[in-house]
C-alpha positions as CSV (number, residue, x, y, z in Angstrom):
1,X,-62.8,41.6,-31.9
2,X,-66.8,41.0,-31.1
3,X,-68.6,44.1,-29.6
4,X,-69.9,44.2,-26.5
5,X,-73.1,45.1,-27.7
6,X,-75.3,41.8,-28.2
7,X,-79.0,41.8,-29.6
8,X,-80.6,38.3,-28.6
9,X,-83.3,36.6,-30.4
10,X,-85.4,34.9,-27.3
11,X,-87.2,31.3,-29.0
12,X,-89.6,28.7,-27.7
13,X,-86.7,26.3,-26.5
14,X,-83.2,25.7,-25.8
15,X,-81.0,26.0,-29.0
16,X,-78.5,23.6,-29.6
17,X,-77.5,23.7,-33.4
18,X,-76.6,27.1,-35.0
19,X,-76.1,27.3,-38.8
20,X,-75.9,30.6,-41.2
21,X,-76.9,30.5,-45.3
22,X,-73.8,32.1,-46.3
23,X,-75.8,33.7,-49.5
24,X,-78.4,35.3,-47.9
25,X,-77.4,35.6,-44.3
26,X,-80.7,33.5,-42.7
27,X,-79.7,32.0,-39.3
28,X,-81.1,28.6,-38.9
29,X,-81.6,27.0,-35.1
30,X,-81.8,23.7,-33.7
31,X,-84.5,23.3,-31.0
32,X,-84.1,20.7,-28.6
33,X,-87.6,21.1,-27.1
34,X,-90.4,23.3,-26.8
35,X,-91.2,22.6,-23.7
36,X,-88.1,20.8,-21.8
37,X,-90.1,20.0,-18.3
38,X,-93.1,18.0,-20.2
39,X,-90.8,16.3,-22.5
40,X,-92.5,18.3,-25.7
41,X,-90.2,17.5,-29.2
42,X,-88.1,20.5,-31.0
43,X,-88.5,22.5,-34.1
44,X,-86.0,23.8,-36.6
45,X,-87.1,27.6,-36.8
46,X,-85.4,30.1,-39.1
47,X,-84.5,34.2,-38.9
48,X,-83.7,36.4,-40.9
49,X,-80.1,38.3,-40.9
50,X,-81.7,40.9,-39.1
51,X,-82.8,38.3,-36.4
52,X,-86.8,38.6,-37.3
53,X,-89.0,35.3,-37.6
54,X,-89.1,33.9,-41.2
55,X,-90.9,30.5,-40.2
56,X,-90.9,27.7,-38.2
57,X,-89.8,24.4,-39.9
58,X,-90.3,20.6,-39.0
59,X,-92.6,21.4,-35.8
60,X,-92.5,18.7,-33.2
61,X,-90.1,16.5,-35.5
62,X,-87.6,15.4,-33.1
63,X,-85.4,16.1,-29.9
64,X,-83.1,18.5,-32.6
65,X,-79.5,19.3,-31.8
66,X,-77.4,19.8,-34.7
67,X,-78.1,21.7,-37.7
68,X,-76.2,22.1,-41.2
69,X,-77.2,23.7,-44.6
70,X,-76.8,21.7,-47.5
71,X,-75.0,23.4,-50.1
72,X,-75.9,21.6,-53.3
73,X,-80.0,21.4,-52.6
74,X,-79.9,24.7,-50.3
75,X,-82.0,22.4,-48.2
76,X,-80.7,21.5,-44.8
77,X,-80.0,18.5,-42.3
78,X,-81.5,17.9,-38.7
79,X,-79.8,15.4,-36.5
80,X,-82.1,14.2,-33.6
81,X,-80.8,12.7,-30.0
82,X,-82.3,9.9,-28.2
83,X,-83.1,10.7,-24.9
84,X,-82.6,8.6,-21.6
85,X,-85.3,8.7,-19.0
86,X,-86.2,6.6,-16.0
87,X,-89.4,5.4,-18.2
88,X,-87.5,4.4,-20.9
89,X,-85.3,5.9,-23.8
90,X,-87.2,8.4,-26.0
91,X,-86.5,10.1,-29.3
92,X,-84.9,8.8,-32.4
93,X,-81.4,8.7,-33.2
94,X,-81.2,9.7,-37.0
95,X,-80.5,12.5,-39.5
96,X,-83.3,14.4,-41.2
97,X,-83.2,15.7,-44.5
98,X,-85.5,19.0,-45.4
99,X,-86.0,20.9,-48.6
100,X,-85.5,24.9,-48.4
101,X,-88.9,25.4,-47.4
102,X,-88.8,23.0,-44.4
103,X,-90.5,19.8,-46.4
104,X,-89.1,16.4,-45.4
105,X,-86.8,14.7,-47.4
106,X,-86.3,11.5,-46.1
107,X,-83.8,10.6,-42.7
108,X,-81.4,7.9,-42.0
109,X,-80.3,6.4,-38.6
110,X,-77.6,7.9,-36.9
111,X,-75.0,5.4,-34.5
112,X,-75.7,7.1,-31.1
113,X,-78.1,7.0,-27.7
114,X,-77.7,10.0,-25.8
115,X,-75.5,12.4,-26.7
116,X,-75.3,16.2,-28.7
117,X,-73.8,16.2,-32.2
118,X,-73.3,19.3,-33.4
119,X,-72.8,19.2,-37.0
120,X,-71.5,20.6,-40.2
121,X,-71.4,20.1,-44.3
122,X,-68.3,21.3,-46.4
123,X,-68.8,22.4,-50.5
124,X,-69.7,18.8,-51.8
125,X,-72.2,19.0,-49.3
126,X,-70.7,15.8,-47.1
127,X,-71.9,15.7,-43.5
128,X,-69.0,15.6,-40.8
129,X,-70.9,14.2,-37.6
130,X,-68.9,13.4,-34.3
131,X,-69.6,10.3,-33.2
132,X,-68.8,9.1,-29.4
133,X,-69.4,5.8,-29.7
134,X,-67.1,5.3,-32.5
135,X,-64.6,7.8,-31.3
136,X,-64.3,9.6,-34.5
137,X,-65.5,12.5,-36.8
138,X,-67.8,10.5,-39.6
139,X,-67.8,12.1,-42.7
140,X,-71.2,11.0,-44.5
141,X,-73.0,11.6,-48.2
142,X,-76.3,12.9,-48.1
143,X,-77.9,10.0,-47.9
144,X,-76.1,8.6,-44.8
145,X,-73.1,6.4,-46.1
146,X,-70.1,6.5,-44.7
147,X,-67.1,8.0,-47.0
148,X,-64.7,8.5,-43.9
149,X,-63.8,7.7,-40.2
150,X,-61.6,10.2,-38.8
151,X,-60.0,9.4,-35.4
152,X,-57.2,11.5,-35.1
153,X,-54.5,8.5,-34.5
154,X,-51.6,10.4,-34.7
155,X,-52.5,13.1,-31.7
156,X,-50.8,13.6,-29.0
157,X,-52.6,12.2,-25.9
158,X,-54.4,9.3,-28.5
159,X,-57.4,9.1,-30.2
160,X,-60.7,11.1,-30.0
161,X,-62.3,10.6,-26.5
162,X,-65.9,12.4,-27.0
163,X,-65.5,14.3,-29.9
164,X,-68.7,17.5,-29.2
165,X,-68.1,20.0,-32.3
166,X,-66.3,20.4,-35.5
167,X,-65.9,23.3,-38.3
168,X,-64.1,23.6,-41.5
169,X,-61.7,26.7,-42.6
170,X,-61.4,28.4,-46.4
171,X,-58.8,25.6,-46.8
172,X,-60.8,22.6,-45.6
173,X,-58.4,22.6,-42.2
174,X,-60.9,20.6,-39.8
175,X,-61.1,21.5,-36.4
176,X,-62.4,19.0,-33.4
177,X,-63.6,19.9,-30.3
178,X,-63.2,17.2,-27.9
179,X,-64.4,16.8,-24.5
180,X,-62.3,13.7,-23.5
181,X,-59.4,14.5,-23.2
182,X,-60.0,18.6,-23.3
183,X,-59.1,19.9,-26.7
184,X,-59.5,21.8,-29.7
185,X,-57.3,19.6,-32.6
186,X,-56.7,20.9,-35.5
187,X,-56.3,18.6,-38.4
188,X,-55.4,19.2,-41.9
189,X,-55.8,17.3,-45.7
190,X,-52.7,15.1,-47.0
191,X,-52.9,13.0,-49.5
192,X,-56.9,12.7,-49.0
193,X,-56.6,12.1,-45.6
194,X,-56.9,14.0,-42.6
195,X,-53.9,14.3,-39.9
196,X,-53.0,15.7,-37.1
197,X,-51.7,19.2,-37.4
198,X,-51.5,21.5,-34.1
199,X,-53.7,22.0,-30.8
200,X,-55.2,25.2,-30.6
201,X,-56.2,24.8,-27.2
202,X,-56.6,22.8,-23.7
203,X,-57.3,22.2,-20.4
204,X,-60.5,24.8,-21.1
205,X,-64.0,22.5,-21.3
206,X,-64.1,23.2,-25.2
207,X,-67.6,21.9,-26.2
208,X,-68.1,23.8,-29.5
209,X,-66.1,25.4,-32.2
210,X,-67.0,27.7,-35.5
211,X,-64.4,29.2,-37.7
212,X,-65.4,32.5,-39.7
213,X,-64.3,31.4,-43.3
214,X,-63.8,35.2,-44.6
215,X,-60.9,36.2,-42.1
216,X,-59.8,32.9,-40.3
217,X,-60.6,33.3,-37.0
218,X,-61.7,30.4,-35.2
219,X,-64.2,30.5,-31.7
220,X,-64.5,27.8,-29.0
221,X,-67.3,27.5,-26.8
222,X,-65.7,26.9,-23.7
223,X,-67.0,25.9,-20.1
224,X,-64.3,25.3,-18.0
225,X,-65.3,24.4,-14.6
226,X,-66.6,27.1,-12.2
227,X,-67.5,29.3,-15.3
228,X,-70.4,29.8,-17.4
229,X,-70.3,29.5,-20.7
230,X,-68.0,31.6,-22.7
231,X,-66.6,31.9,-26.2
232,X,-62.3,32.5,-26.5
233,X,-61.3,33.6,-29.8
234,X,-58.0,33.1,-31.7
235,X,-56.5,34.5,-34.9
236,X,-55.5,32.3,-37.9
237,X,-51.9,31.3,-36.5
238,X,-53.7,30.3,-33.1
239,X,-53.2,33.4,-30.9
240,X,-55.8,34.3,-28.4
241,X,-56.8,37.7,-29.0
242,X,-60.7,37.7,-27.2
243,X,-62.5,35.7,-24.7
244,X,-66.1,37.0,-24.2
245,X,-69.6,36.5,-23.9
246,X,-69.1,35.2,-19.8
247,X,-72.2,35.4,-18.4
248,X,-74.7,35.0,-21.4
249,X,-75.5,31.3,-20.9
250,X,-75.2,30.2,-17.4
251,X,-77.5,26.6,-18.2
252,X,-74.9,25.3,-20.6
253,X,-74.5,21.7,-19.6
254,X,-77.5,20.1,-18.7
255,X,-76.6,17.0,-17.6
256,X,-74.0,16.4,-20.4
257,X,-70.8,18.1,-19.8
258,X,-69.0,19.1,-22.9
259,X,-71.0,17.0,-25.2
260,X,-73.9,20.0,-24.7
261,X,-72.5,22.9,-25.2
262,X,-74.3,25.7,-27.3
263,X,-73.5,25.7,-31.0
264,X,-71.6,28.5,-32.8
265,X,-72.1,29.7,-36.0
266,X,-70.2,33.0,-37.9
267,X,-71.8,34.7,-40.9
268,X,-68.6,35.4,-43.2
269,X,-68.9,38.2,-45.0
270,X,-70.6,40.5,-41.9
271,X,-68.3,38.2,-39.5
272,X,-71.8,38.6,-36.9
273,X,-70.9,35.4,-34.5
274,X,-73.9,34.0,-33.1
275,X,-74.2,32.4,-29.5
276,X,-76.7,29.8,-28.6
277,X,-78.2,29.8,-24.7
278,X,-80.5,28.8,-22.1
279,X,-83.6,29.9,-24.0
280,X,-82.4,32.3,-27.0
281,X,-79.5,33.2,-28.9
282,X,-76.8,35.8,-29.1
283,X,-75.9,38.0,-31.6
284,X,-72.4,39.6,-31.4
285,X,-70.3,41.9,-34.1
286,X,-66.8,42.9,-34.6
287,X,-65.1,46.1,-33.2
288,X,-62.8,47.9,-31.0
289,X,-63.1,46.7,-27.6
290,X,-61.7,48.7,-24.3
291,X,-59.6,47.5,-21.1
292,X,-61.6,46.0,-17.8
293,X,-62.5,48.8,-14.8
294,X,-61.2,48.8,-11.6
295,X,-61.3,50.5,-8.6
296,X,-59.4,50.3,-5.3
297,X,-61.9,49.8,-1.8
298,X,-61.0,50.1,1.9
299,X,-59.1,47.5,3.5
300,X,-60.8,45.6,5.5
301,X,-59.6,43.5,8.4
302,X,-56.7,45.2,9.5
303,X,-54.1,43.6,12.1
304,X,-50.6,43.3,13.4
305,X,-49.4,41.6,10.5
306,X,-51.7,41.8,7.9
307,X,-55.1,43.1,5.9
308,X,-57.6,42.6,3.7
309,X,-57.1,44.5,0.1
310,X,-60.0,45.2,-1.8
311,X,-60.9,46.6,-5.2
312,X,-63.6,45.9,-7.3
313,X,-63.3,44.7,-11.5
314,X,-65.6,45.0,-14.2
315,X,-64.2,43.1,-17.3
316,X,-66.9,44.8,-20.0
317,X,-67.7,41.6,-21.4
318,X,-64.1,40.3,-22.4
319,X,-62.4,38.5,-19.6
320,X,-59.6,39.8,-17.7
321,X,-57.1,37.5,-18.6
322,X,-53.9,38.8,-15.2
323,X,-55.5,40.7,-12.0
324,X,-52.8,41.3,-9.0
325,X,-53.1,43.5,-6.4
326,X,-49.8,45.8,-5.3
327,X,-48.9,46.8,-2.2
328,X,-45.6,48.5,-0.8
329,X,-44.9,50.2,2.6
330,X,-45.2,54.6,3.4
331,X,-41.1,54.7,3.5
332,X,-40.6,52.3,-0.2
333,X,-43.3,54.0,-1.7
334,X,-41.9,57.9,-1.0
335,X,-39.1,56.4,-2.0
336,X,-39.7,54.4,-5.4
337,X,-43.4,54.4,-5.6
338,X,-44.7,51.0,-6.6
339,X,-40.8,50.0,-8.6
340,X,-40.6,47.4,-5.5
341,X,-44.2,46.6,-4.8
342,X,-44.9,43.2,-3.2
343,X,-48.0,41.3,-5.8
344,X,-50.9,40.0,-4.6
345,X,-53.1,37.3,-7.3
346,X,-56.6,38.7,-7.5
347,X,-58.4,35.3,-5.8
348,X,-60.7,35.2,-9.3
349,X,-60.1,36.6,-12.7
350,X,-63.7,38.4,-13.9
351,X,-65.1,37.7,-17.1
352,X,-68.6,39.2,-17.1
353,X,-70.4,42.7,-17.9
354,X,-70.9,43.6,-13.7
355,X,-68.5,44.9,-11.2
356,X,-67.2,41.7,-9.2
357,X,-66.0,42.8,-5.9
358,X,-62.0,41.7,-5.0
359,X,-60.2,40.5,-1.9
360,X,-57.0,38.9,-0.9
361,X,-55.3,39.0,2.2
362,X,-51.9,40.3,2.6
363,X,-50.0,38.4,5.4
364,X,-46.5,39.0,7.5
365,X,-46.5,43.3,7.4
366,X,-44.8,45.0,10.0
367,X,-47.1,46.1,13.1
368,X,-47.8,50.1,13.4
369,X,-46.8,50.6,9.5
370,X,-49.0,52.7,6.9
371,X,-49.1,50.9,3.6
372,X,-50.2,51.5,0.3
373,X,-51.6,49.3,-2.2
374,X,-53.9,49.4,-6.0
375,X,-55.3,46.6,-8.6
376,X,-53.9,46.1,-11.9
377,X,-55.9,44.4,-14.7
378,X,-55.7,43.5,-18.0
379,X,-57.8,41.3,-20.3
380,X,-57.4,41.3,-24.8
381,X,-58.5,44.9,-24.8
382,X,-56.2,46.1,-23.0
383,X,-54.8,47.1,-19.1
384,X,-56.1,49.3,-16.2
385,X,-54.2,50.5,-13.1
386,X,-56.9,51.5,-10.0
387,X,-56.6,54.4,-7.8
388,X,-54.9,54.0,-4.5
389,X,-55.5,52.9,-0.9
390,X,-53.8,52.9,2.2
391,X,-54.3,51.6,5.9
392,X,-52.2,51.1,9.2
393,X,-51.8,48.1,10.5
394,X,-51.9,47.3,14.1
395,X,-49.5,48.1,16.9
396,X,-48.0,44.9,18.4
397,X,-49.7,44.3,21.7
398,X,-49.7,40.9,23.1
399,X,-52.7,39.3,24.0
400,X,-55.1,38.6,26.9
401,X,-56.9,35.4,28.2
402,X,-59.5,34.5,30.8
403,X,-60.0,31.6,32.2
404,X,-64.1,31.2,33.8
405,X,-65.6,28.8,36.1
406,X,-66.6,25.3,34.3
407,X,-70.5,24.7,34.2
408,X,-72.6,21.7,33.4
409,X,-70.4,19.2,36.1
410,X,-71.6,15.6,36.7
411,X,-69.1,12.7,37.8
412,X,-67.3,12.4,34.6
413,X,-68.6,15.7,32.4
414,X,-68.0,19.1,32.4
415,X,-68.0,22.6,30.7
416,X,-65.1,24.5,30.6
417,X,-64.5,27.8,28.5
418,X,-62.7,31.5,28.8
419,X,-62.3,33.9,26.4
420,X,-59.3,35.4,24.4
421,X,-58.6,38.4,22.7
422,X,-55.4,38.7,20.2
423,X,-55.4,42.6,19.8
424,X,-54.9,41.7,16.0
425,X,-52.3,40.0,16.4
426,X,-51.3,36.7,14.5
427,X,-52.5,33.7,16.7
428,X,-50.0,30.4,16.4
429,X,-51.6,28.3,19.5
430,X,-54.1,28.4,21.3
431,X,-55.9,25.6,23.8
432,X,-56.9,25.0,27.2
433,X,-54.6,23.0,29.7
434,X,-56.1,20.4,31.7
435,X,-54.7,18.1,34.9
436,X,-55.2,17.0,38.5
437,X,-52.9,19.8,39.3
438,X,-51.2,22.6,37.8
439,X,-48.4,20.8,35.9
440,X,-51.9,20.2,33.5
441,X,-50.6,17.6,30.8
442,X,-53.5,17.3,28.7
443,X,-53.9,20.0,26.4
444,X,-57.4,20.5,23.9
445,X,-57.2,22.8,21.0
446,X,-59.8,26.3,21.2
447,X,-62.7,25.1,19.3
448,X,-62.9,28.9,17.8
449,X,-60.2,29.8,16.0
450,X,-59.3,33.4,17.1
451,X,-57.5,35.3,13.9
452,X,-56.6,38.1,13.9
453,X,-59.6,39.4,16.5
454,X,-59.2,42.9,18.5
455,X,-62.3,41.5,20.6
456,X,-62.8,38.9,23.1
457,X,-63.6,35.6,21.1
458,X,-65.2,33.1,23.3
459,X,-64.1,29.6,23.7
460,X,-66.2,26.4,25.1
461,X,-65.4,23.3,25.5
462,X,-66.9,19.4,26.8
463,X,-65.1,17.3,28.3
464,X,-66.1,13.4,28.5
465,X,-64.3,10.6,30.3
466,X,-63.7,12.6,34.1
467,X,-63.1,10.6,37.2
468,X,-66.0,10.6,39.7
469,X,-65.2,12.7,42.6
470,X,-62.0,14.2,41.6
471,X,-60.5,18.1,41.7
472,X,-59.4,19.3,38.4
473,X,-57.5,22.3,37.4
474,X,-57.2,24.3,33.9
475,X,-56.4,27.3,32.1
476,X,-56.5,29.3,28.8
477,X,-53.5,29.9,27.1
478,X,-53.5,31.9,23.5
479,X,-49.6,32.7,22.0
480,X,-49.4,35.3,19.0
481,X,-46.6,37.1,17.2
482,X,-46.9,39.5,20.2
483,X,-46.3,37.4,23.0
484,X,-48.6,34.7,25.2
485,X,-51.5,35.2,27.0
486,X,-52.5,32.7,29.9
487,X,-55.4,32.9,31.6
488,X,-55.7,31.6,35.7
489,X,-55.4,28.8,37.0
490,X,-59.5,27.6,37.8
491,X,-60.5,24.8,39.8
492,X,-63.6,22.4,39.9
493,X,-64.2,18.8,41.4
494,X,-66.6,15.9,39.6
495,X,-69.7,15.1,41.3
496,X,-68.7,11.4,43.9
497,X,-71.0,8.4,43.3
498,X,-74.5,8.0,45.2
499,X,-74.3,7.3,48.8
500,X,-76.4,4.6,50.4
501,X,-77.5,4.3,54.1
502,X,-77.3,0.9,55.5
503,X,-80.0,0.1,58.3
504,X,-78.3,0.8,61.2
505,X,-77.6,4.4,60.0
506,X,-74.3,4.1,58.7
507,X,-73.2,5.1,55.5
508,X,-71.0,3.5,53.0
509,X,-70.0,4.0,49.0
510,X,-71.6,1.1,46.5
511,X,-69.3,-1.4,45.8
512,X,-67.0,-0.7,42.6
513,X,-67.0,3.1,43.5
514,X,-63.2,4.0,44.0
515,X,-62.8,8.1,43.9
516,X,-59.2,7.4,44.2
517,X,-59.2,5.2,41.0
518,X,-56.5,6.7,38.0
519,X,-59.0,7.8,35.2
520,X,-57.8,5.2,32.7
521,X,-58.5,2.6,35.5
522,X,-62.1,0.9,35.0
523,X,-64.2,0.4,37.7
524,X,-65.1,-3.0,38.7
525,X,-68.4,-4.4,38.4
526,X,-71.3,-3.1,40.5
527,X,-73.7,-6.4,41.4
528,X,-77.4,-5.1,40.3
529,X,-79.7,-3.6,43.5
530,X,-83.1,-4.1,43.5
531,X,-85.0,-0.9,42.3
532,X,-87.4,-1.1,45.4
533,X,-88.5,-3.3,48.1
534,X,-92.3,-3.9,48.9
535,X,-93.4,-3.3,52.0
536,X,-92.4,-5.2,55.1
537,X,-88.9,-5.1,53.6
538,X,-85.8,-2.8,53.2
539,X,-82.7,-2.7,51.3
540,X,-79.9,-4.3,53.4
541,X,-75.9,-5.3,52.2
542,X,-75.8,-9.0,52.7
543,X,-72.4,-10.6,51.7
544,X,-71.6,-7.7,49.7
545,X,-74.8,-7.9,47.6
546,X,-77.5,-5.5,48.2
547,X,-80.9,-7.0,48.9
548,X,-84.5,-6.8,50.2
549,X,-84.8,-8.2,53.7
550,X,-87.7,-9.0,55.8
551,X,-88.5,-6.5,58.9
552,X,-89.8,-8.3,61.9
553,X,-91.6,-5.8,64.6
554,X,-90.4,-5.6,68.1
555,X,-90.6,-9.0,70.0
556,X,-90.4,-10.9,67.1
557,X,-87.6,-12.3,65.0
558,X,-86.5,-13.5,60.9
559,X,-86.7,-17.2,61.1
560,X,-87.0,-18.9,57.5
561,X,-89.5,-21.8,57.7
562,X,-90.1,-24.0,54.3
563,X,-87.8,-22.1,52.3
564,X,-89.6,-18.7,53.3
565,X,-88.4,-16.2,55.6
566,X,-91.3,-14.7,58.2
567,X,-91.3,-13.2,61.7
568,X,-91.6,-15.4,64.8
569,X,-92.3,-14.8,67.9
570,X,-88.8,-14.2,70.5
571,X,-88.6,-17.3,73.3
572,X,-86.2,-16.8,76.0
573,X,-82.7,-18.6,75.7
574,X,-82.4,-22.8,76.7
575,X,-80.6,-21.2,79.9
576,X,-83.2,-19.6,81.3
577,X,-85.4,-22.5,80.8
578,X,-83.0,-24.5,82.6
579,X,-82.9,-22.5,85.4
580,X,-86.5,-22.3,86.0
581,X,-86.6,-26.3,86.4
582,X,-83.7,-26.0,89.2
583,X,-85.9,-24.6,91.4
């Protein structure tokens, strides 16, 4: 099982392709760039087994992500991406060749744009490149023709989707690492061919996969989502026996998904696994590896009927693969300890080097009880119980509501709000009730949701769509496992319409005001008043229609003359005139 202990080699760029020179132990990396945010080229650079700098090869050659030795030259191949950018693609699509001491060798084009092959060579010194365009594993010569198109036809769930990675066992068993659908396949020789054999895994973002040639083990590069990057390992027959390195290389997709994941690469005869990341590689060596940490915190939250448990979990670098909490009542646990413990999932399963901090809530205990509860962990090196905790919960009281006066009122607005306070208990309604009188029938959820509070939690809420002039009535009602709560009945009236004085002194409402109106009923239409008279005239109702009419002084009168309306002076009536000639 990889130690815990992991020197790191920090370099210039992002590695993508990882390969070891089984002979001498030399670890060579693929740089994708030097300098990522100004679009700088990559390097192939080269360590030695004891991870000091032997050389940089091939500087500024290409955007680099796969790298292979080549066992018959003990040179080595480069294969370069093509990059998209908004100004146009950039970088070549093609394989390099190099000599052992980094001299160039010629290239052919690669089928590809944009994404990561990670790629290997078996004895004969064939190049097996996955190809996402062709959805298969190409098996090349040296010099770029193609001896072989592997698709994986006979698999279950169809044919490669994007295959990312591939690596070869002692026995020439090829393994694929495909990111569409999510898979590790595992594919075998017969008759010259390769078919379909077993899946190792699924369902886990594989992006990459190395097999250690001098015991069988094979390691995925996972990064399912949520996760950072991590590496799962699994024993010849396909048992899981470690999944590590969590933490290590949190910038593992870039962009790309699967198709990016950080190359992996095993030195056989020391088994050392190296780990590619965000700006350095990972160095990581067999041995005994110990069970996760855990310890047991206060409960927090504590009501009628339930709690908070909390514990904290530090997986030591190999991730916890089963977490539950236990928790059992005073009187069961005098009795039988935990043998009749109620679980609890942990609501995350750690998988880094830190202490992650736990907590799930446990729901429908008995009020005014003491429990007790404890963590239990366990991950490939093995299982930890925690210490103990215990709390009360609370007793059952039932809750209170108050109802308070409603603010902000205009003719069909208002603010109404109150306050309720569960005493911990578990809240199942609660809303304010709303009507012309106290038989309510309109009913608005609390905007604030109360849980499981043991203070006053206040509620507030608008209304729209009120009747002009009209008394309302409401309350606050909260009901819990304890019992309901309502609050008094509280009383407030919408603002009536303006009110207009006519010229003789009266008053009257404007026309289409009706305070007795239902409040689905619409008003009718109001006829437009002028926004002001000039002087010499006031506003006046004429026919039902509000309008600026003419004021004459005293002795004078309206008489409209050529279509105008001005102030004449008064004559006495014909009568009078009448009389006067009698005499």
């Amino acid at each position: 099982m990889p130690d815990s202990a992991h020197p790191s080699r920090v370099l210039p760029g992002p590695p993508r392709g990882l390969a070891v020179d089984q002979e001498n132990g030399d670890v060579y990396v693929a740089i994708t760039s030097t300098n990522p945010g100004a679009g700088a080229k990559g390097e192939i650079a080269r360590y030695n087994s004891d991870l000091s700098a032997d050389g940089t090869f091939a500087v500024g050659g290409g955007f680099y992500t796969g790298i292979a030795l080549d066992p018959i030259s003990n040179g080595f191949f480069a294969a370069q991406m093509e990059i998209p950018t908004p100004g146009g693609d950039v970088g070549t699509p093609r394989l390099d060749r190099f000599t052992s001491t980094g001299s160039s060798a010629g290239s052919f084009a690669l089928d590809f744009t944009d994404s990561l092959p990670q790629i290997i060579t078996d004895s004969a010194g064939h190049i097996y490149y996955p190809n996402v365009n062709t959805h298969s594993v190409e098996v090349l010569s040296s010099t770029g023709t193609l001896l072989e198109s592997i698709t994986c036809g006979g698999c279950p769930g169809g044919v490669f989707g994007k295959p990312a990675a591939v690596a070869l066992d002692a026995g020439g068993a090829l393994y694929v690492a495909d990111a569409n659908p999510d898979r590790v396949v595992k594919l075998t020789l017969s008759g010259g061919h390769y078919i379909f054999n077993s899946i190792l895994q699924s369902g886990r973002g594989a992006g990459a996969v190395a097999v250690d040639t001098g015991n069988g083990d094979i390691l995925v590069g996972d990064m399912l989502e949520g996760r950072d990057y991590h590496v799962v390992a699994y024993n010849p027959a396909g048992t899981q026996f470690d999944d590590f390195a969590a933490g290590l290389s949190p910038d593992s997709t870039t962009g790309y998904g699967s198709l990016s994941a950080y190359q992996l690469a095993v030195n056989p005869s020391t088994h050392i696994l190296y780990v590619g990341s965000s700006d350095r590689f990972y160095a990581f060596k067999q041995g005994t590896i110990g069970p996760p940490s855990a310890t047991a915190e206060a409960a927090t939250g504590i009501a009628q009927q339930g709690a908070t448990l909390n514990a904290s979990v530090n997986a030591n670098g190999h991730a916890v693969l089963e977490c539950e909490f236990e928790y059992v009542d005073e009187a069961d646990f005098l009795a039988n300890e935990f043998s009749g413990a109620s679980g609890l999932p942990c609501p995350q399963k750690p998988d880094g080097t830190a202490a992650v901090h736990l907590g799930a809530k446990a729901i429908e205990l008995l009020p005014s009880t003491v429990y007790r509860y404890r963590l239990k962990a366990r991950s490939n090196g093995g299982s930890v119980t925690s210490g103990e905790e215990s709390f009360e919960t609370l007793p059952e009281l039932p809750p209170a509501a108050v109802t308070e006066v409603a603010q902000a009122i205009t003719q069909t607005t208002a603010t109404i709000g109150g306050s309720v306070n569960p005493h911990g208990g578990t809240v199942s309604d609660c809303r304010f009730e709303l009507g012309t009188g106290t038989g309510y029938g309109t009913n608005f959820p609390c905007p604030v949701q109360p849980g499981t509070a043991t203070s006053n939690v206040t509620e507030a809420r608008s209304l729209t769509g009120l009747t002009a002039a009209t008394t309302y009535h409401y309350r606050l009602i909260v009901h819990t496992n304890a019992g309901t709560a309502e609050g008094d009945d509280v009383v407030f009236t919408t603002a009536g319409p303006a009110i207009e004085t006519t010229p003789e002194g009266s008053t009257e409402a404007p026309v289409g005001s009706s305070p007795s109106a239902p409040p689905s009923a619409a008003p009718p239409p109001v006829t437009p008043k002028p926004a002001s008279c000039k002087n010499g005239f006031r506003r006046r109702r004429v026919r039902g229609h509000a309008r600026c009419i003419k004021v004459c002084r005293k002795g004078f009168r309206r008489k409209k003359m050529h279509g105008h309306v001005t102030c004449v002076r008064q004559n006495r009536s014909s009568r009078q005139r009448h009389r006067r000639a009698r005499r």
